[in-house]
N, CA, C and O atoms as a GROMACS GRO file, in nm:
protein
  412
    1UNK      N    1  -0.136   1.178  -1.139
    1UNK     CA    2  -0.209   1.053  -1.132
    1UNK      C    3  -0.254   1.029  -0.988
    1UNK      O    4  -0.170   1.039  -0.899
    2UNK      N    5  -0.367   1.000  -0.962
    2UNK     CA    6  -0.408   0.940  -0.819
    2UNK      C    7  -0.344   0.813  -0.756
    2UNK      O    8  -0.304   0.713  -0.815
    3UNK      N    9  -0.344   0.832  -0.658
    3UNK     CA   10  -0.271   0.719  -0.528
    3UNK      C   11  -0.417   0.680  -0.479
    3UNK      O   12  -0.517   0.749  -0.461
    4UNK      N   13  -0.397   0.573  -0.466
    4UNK     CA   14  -0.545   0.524  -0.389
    4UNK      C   15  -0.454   0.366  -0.269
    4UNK      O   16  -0.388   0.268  -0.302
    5UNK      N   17  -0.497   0.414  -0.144
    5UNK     CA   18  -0.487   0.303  -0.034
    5UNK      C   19  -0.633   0.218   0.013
    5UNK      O   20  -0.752   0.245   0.027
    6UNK      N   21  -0.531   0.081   0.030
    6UNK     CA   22  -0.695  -0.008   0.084
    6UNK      C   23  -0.618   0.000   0.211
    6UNK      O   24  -0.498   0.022   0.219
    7UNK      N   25  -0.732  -0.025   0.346
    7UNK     CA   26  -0.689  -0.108   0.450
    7UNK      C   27  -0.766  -0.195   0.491
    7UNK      O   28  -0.884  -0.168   0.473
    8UNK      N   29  -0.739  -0.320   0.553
    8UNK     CA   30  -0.800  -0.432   0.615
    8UNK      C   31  -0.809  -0.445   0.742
    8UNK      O   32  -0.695  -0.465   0.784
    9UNK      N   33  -0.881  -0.445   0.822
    9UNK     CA   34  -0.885  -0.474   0.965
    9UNK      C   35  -0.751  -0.362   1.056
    9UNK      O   36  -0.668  -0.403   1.138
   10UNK      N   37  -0.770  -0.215   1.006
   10UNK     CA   38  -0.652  -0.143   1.036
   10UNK      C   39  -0.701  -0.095   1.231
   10UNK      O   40  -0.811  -0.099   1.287
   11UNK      N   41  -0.581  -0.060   1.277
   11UNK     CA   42  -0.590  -0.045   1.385
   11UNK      C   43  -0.649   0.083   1.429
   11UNK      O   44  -0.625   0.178   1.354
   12UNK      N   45  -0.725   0.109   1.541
   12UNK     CA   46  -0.816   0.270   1.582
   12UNK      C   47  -0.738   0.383   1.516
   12UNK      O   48  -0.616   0.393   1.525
   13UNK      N   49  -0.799   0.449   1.464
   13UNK     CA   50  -0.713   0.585   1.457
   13UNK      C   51  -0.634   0.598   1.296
   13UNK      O   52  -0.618   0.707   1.241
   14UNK      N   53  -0.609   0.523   1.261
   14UNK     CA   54  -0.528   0.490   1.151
   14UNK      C   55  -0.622   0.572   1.014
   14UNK      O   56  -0.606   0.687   0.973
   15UNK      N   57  -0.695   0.493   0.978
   15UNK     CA   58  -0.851   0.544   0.874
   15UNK      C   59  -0.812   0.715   0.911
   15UNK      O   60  -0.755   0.792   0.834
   16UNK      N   61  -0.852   0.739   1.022
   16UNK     CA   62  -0.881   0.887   1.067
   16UNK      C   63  -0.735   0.956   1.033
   16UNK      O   64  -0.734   1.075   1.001
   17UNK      N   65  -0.598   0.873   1.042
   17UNK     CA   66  -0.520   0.982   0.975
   17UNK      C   67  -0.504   0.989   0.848
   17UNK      O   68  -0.460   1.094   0.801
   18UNK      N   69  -0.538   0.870   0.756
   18UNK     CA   70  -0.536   0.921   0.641
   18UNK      C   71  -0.634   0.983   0.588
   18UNK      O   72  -0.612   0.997   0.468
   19UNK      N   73  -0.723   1.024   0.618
   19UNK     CA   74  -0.845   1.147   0.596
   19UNK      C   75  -0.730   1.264   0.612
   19UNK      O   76  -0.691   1.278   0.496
   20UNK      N   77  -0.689   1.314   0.656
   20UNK     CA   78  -0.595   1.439   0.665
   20UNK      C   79  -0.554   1.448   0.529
   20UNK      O   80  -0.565   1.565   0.490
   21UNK      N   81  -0.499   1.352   0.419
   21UNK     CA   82  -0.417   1.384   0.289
   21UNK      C   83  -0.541   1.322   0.210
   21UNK      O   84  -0.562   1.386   0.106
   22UNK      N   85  -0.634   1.210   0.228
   22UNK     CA   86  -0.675   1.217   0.098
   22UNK      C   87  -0.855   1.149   0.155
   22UNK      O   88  -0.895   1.157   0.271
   23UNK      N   89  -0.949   1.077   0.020
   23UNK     CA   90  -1.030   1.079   0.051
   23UNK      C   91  -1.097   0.968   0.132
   23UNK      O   92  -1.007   0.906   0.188
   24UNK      N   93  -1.194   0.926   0.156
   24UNK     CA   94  -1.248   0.777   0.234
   24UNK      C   95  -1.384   0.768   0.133
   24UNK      O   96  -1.496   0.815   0.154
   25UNK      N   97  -1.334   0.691   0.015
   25UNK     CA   98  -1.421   0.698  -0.045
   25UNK      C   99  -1.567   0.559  -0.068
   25UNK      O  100  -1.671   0.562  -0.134
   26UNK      N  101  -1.497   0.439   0.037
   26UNK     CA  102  -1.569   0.385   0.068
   26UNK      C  103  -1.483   0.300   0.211
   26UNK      O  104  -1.363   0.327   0.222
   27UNK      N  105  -1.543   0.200   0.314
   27UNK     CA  106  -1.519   0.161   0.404
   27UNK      C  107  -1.350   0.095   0.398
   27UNK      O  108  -1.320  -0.019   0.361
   28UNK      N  109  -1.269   0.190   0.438
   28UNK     CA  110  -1.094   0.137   0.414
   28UNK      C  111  -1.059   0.152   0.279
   28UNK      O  112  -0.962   0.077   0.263
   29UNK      N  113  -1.085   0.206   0.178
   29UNK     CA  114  -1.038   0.280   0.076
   29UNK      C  115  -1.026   0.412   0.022
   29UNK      O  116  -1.126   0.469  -0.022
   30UNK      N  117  -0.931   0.457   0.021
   30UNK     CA  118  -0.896   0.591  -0.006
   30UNK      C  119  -0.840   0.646  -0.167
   30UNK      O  120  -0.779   0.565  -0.236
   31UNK      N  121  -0.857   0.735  -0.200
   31UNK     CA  122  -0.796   0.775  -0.309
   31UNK      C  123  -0.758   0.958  -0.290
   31UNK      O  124  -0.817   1.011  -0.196
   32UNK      N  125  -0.695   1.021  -0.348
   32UNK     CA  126  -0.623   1.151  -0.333
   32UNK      C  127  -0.490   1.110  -0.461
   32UNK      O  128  -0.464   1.019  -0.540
   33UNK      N  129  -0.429   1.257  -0.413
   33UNK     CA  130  -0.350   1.273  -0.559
   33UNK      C  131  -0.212   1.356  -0.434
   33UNK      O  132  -0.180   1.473  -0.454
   34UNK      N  133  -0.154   1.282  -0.328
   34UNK     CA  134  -0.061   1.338  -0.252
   34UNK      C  135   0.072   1.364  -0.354
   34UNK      O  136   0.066   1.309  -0.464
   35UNK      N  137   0.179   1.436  -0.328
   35UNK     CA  138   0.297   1.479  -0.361
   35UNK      C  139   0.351   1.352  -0.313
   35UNK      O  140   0.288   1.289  -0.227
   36UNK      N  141   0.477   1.303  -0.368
   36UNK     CA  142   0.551   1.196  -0.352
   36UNK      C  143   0.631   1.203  -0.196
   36UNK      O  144   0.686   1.112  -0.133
   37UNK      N  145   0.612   1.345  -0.163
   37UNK     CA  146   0.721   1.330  -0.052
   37UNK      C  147   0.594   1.282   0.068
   37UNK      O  148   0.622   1.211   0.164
   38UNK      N  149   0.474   1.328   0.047
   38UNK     CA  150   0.319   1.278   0.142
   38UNK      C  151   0.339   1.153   0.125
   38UNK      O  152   0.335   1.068   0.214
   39UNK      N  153   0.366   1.133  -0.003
   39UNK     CA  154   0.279   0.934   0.019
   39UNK      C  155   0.436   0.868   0.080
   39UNK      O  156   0.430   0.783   0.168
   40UNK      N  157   0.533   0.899   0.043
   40UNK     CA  158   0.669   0.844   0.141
   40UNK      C  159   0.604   0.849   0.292
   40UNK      O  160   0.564   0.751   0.354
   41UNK      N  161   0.602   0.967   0.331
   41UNK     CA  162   0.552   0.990   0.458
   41UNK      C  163   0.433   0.899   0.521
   41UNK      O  164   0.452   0.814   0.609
   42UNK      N  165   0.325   0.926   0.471
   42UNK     CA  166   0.226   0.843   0.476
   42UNK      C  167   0.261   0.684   0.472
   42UNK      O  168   0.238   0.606   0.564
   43UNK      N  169   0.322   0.651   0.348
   43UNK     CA  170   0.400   0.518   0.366
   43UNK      C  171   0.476   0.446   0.482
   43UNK      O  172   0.485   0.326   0.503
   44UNK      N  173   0.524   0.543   0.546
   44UNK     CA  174   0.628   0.526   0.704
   44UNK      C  175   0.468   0.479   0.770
   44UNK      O  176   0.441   0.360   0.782
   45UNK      N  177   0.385   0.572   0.805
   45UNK     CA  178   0.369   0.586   0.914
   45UNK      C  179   0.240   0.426   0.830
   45UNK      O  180   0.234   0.339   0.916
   46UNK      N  181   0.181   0.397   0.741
   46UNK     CA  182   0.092   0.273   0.712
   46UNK      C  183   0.180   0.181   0.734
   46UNK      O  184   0.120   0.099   0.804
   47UNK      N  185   0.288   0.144   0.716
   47UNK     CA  186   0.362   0.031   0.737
   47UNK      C  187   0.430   0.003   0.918
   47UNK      O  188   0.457  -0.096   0.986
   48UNK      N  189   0.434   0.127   0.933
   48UNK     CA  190   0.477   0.089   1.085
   48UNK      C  191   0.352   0.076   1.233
   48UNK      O  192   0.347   0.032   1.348
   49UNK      N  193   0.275   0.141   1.142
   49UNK     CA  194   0.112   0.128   1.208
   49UNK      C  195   0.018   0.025   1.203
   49UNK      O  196  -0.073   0.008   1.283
   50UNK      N  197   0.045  -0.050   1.097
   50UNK     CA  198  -0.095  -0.172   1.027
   50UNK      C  199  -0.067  -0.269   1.124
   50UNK      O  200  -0.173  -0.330   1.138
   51UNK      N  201   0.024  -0.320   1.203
   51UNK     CA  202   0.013  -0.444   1.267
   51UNK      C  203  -0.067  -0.596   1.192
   51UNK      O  204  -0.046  -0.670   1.096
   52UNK      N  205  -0.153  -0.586   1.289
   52UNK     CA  206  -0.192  -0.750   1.210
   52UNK      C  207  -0.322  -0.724   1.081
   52UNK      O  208  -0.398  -0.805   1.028
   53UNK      N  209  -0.309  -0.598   1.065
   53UNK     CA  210  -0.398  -0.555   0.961
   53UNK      C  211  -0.271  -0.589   0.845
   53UNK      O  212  -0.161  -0.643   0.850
   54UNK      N  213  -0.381  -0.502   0.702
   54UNK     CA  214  -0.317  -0.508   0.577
   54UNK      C  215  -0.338  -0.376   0.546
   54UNK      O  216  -0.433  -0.316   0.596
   55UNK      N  217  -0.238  -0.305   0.445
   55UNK     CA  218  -0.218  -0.207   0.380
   55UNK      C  219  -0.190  -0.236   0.221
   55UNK      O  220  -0.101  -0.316   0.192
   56UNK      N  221  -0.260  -0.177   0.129
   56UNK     CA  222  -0.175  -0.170   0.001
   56UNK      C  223  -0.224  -0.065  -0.023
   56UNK      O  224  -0.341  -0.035  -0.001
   57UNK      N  225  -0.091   0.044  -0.103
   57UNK     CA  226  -0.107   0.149  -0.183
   57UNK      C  227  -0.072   0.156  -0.312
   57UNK      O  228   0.043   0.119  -0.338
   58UNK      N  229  -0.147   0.198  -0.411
   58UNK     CA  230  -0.118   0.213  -0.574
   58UNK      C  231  -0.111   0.298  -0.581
   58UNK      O  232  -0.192   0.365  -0.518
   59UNK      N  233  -0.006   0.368  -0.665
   59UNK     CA  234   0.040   0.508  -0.694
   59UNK      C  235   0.114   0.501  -0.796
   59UNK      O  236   0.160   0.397  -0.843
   60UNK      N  237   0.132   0.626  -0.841
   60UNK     CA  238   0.202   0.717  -1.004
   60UNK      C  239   0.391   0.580  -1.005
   60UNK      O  240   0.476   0.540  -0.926
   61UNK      N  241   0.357   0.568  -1.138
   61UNK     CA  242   0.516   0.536  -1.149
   61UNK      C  243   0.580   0.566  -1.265
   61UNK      O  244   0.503   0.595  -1.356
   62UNK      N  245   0.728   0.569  -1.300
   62UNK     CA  246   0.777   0.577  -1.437
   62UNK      C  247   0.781   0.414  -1.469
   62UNK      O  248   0.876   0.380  -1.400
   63UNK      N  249   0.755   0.351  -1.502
   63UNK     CA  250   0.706   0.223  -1.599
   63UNK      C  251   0.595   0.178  -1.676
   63UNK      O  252   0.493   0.247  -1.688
   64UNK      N  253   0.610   0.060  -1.730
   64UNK     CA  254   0.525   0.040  -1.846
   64UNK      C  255   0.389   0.078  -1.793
   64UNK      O  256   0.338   0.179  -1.840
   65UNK      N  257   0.323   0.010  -1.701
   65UNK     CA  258   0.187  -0.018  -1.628
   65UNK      C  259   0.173   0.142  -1.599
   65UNK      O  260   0.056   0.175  -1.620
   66UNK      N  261   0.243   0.238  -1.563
   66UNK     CA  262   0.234   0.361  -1.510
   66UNK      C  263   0.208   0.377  -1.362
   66UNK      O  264   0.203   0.493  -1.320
   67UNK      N  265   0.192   0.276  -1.277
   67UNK     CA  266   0.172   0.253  -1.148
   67UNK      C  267   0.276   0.151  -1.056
   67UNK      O  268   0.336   0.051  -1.096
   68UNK      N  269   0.275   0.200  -0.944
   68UNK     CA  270   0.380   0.084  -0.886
   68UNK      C  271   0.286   0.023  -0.757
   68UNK      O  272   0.177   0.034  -0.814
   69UNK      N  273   0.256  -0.028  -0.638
   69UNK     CA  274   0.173  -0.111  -0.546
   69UNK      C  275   0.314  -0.167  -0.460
   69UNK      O  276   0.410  -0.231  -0.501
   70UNK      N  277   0.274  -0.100  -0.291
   70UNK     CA  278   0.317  -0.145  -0.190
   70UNK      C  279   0.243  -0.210  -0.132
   70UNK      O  280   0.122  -0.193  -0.150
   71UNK      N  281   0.292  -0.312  -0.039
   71UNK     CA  282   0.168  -0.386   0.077
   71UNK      C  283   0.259  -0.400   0.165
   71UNK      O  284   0.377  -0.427   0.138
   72UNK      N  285   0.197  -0.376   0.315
   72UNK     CA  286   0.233  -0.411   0.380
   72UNK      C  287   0.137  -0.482   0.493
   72UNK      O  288   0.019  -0.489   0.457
   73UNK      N  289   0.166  -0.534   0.619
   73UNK     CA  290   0.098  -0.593   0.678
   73UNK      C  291   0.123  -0.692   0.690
   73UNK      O  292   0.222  -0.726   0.625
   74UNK      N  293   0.028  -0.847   0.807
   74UNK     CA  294   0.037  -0.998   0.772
   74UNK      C  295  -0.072  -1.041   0.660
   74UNK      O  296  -0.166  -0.981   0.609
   75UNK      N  297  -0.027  -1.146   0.646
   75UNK     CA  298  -0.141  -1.247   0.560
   75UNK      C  299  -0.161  -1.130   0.413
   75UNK      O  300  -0.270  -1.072   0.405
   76UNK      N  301  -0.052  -1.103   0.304
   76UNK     CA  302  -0.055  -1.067   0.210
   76UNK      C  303  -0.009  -1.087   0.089
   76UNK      O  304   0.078  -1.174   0.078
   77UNK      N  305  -0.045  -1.030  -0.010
   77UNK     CA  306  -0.021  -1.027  -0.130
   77UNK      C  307   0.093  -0.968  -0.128
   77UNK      O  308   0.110  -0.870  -0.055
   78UNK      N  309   0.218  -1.030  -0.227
   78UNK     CA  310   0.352  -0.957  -0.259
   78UNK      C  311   0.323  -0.902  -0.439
   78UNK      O  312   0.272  -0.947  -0.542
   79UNK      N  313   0.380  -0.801  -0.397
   79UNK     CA  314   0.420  -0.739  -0.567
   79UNK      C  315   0.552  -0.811  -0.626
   79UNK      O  316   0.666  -0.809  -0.581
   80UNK      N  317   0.508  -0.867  -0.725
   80UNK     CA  318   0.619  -0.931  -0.804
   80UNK      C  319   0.665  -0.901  -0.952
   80UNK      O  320   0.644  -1.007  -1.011
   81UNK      N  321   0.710  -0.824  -1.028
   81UNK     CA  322   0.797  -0.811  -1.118
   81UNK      C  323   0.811  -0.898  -1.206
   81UNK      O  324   0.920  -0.952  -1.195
   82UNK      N  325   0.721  -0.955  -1.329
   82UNK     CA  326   0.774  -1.022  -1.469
   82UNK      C  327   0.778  -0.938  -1.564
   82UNK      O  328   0.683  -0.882  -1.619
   83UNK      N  329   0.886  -0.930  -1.583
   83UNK     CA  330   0.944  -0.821  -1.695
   83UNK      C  331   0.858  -0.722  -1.748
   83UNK      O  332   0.789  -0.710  -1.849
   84UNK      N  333   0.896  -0.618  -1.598
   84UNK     CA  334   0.812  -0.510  -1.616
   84UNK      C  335   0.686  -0.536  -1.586
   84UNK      O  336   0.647  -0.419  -1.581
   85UNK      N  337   0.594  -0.597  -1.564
   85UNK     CA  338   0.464  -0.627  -1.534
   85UNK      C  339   0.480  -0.659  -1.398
   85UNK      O  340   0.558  -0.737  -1.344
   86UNK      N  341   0.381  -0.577  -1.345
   86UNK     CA  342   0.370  -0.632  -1.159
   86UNK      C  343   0.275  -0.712  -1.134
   86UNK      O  344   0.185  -0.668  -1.205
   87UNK      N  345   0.245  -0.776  -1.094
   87UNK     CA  346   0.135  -0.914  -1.070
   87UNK      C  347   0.168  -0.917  -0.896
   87UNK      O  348   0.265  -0.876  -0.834
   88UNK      N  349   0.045  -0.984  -0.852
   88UNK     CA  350   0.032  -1.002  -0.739
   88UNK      C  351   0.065  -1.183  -0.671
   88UNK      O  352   0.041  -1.270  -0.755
   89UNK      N  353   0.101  -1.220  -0.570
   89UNK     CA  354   0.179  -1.363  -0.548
   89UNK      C  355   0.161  -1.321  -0.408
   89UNK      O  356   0.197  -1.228  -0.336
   90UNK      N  357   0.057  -1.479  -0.394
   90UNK     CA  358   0.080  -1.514  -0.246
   90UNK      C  359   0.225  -1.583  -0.222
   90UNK      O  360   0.255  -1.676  -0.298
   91UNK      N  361   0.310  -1.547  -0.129
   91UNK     CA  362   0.454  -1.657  -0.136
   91UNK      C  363   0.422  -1.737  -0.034
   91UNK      O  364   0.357  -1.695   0.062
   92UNK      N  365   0.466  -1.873  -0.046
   92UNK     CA  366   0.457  -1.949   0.053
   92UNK      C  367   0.544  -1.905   0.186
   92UNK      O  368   0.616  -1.807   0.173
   93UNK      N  369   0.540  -1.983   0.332
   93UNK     CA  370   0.589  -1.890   0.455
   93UNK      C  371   0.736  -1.898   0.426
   93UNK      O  372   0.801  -1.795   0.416
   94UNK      N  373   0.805  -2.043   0.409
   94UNK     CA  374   0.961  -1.991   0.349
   94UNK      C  375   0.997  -1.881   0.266
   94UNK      O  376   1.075  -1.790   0.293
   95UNK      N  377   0.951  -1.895   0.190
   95UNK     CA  378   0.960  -1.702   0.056
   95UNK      C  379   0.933  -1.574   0.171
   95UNK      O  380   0.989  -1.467   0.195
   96UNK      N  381   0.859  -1.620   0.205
   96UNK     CA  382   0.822  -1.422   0.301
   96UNK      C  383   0.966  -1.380   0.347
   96UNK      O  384   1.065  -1.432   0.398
   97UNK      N  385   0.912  -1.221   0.286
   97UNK     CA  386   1.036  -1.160   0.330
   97UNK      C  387   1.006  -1.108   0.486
   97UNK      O  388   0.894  -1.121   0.534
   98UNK      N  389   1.106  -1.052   0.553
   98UNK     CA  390   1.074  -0.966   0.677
   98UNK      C  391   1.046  -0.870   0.707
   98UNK      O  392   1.058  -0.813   0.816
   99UNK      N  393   0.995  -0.832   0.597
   99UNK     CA  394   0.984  -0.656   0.612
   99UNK      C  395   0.879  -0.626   0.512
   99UNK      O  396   0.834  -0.724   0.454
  100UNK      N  397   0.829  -0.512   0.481
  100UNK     CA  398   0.720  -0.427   0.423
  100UNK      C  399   0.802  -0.460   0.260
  100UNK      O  400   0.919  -0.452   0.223
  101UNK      N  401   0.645  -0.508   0.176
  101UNK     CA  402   0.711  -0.474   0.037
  101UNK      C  403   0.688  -0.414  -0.072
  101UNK      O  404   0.568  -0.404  -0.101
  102UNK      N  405   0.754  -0.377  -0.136
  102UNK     CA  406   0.764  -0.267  -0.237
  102UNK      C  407   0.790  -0.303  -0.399
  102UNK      O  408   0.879  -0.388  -0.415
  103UNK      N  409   0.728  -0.254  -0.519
  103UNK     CA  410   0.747  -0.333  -0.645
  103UNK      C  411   0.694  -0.204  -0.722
  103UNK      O  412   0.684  -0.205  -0.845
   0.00000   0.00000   0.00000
């Protein structure tokens, strides 16, 4: 199944490394079909790189939907979990977690 990443306002250089694993198929969106241990990898380095940009990646999963969606970055969308269904949720600033999230 294909993995496809957006980015938003990503920092120099960033765009240009994910061209190395997959495609730029329009301005900050990518799609490719990486091995799980690439998009982990790739995952490190979008989440510790995006700064005040945004990242989300959709990729292969074992569940109902068949896909799972990370984001990371400020000013984002959280993946949220209703029974089995992932939906997207702005949280208000008390709810934010501290870290990169995953669903």
């Amino acid at each position: 199944m294909t993995t496809v990443v957006v980015l938003r306002a990503a920092p120099e250089g960033l765009r240009g490394h994910l061209t190395r694993w997959m495609v730029e198929v329009d301005a900050g969106v990518f799609v490719g079909n990486p091995s799980r241990r690439v998009r982990d990898g790739l995952w490190e380095v979008l989440s510790e790189r995006i700064g005040d940009g945004q990242v989300v990646m959709v990729e292969p999963a074992k569940n109902e939907q068949r896909w799972a969606v990370r984001t990371g970055g400020r000013d984002r969308w959280y993946p949220v979990d209703f029974d089995g269904v992932i939906l997207s949720a702005r949280l208000r600033k008390k709810d934010l977690p501290s870290s990169n999230s995953e669903a």
